[in-house]
N, C-alpha and C positions, 0 to 999 in steps of 0.2 A: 182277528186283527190284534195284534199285540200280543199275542200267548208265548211261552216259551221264553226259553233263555237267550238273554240279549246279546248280537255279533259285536264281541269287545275287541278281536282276532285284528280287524284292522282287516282283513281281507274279505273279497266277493263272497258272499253269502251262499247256500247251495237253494236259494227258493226258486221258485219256476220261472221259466224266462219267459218274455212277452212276446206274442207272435211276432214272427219275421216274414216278411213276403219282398217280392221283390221292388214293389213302388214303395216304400221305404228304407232307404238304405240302414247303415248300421255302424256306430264309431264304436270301434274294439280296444281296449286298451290291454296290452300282454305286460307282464314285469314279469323280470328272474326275480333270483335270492340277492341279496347286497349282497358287494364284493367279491360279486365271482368274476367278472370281465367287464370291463368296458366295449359293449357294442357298436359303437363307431368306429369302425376298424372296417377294410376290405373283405378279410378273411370271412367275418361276421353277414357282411353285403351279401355274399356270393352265395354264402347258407340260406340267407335269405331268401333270396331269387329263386333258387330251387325248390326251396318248399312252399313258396307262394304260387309257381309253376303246377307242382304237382296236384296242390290244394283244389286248383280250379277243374277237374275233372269233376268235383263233388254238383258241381253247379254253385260255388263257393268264389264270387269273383272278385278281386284286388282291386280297387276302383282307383288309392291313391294311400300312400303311408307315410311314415315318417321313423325310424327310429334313433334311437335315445340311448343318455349312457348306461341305463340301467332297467328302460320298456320301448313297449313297438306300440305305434300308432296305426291303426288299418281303420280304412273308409270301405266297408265292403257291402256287397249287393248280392243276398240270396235266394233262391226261390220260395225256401220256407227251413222253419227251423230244424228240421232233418237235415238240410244243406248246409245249414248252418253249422250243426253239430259234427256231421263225417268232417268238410271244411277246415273246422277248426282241430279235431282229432289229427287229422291228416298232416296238414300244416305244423301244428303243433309236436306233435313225434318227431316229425324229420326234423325238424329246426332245432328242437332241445336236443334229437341224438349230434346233432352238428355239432350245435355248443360244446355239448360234453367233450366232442374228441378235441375243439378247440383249448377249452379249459384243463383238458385233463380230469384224473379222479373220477369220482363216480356220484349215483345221487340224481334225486330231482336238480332242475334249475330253473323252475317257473315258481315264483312266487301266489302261489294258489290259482284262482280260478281266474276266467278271463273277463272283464268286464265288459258289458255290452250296453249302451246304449242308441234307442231306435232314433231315427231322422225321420218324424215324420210332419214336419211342415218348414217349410222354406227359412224362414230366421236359424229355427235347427242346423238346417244343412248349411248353411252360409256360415254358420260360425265354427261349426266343425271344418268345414274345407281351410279355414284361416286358422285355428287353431292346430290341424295337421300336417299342413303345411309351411307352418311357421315357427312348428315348436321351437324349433332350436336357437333362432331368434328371439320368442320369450324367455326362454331361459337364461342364453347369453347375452340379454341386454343387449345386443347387438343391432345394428341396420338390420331389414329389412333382405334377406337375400336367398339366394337357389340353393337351397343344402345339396348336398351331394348324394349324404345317405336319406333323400326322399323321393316323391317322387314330384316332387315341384317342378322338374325343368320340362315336364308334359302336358302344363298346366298353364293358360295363354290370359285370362283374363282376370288379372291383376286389379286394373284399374277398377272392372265393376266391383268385385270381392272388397279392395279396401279403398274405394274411392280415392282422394286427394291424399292418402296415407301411403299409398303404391311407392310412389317416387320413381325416380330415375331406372335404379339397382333392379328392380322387378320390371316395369313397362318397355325398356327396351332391349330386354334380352330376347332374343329369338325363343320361338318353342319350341322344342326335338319335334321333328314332325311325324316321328313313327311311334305306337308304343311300343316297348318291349315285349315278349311272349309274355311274362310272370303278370302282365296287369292289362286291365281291362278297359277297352271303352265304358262311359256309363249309359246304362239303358234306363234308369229309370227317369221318369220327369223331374224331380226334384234331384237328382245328382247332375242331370246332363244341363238344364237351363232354370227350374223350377227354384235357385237357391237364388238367380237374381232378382227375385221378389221380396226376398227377405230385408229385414230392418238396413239402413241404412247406413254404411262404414262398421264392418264387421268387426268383433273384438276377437282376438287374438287369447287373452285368460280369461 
């Protein structure tokens, strides 16, 4: 513990990742390169969807995302880190070769490796669901509301996630009642009910 030369890189380390199973889910965080594209764009969407689609053949499931003008937020549910890893290979190929032809030029455009962090107890999963679901919201200081490029409008309980903080703009929107193919019901305890245990008025940073 401590040996070696210290990651000054600013990006994900290459050390071993921690077991994934499926009753823990898993907040992924993906970044491009700065200044290759703004991924809030439809164009961007539609890449998305498909390779979130295909990803799930691995046993590599979408639970719920969010992305951003410059990374992707994913909630996802694997059966073990084998799944995790095709999953993310998977996903990750089809999504960058999109990019590219969207961007043009040539070249990596993922900003190193992908970050992973495990949910394994309810306050966890409670804050990551508010946190991915609401990025864009933190960011933009903005109300409180259904981003478009997330998957927040499949997501119905508002009030417990941010208690008295919900407000209007969240608790009386309807919730799409279908999911789309590209995303998943949650199976696990702590993604599907196990996060209304967690601390109380979920923080958002």
């Amino acid at each position: 513990r401590g040996a070696g030369r210290p990651n000054k890189s600013g990006l994900v380390s290459h050390s071993k990742r921690v077991r994934v199973k499926y009753s823990t889910p898993v907040h992924i965080t993906l970044k491009i390169r700065k200044n290759l594209v703004n991924l809030r764009c439809g164009e961007v969407l539609s890449a998305f969807k498909k390779s979130a689609e295909g990803a799930s053949k691995f046993g590599f499931k979408i639970v719920h995302y969010s992305i951003q003008y410059d990374h992707v937020h994913l909630i996802v549910e694997a059966s073990n880190n084998e799944s995790l890893g095709k999953g993310m290979r998977s996903f990750g190929c089809r999504f960058g070769k999109d990019l590219r032809k969207i961007i043009g030029g040539c070249g990596p455009v993922f900003s190193g490796r992908y970050h992973v962090n495990v949910l394994d107890n309810p306050t966890k999963m409670k804050n990551a669901l508010a946190y991915v679901l609401q990025n864009y919201s933190k960011h933009s200081k903005i109300l409180k509301h259904i981003d478009q490029f997330s998957s927040a409008a499949y997501f119905a309980s508002w009030s417990q996630l941010f208690g008295r903080k919900a407000g209007p703009l969240l608790t009386t929107r309807p919730c799409s009642p279908e999911l789309p193919i590209y995303l998943s019901a949650p199976r696990s305890w702590l993604a599907r009910e196990g996060w209304r245990r967690g601390g109380a008025g979920a923080r958002i940073a």
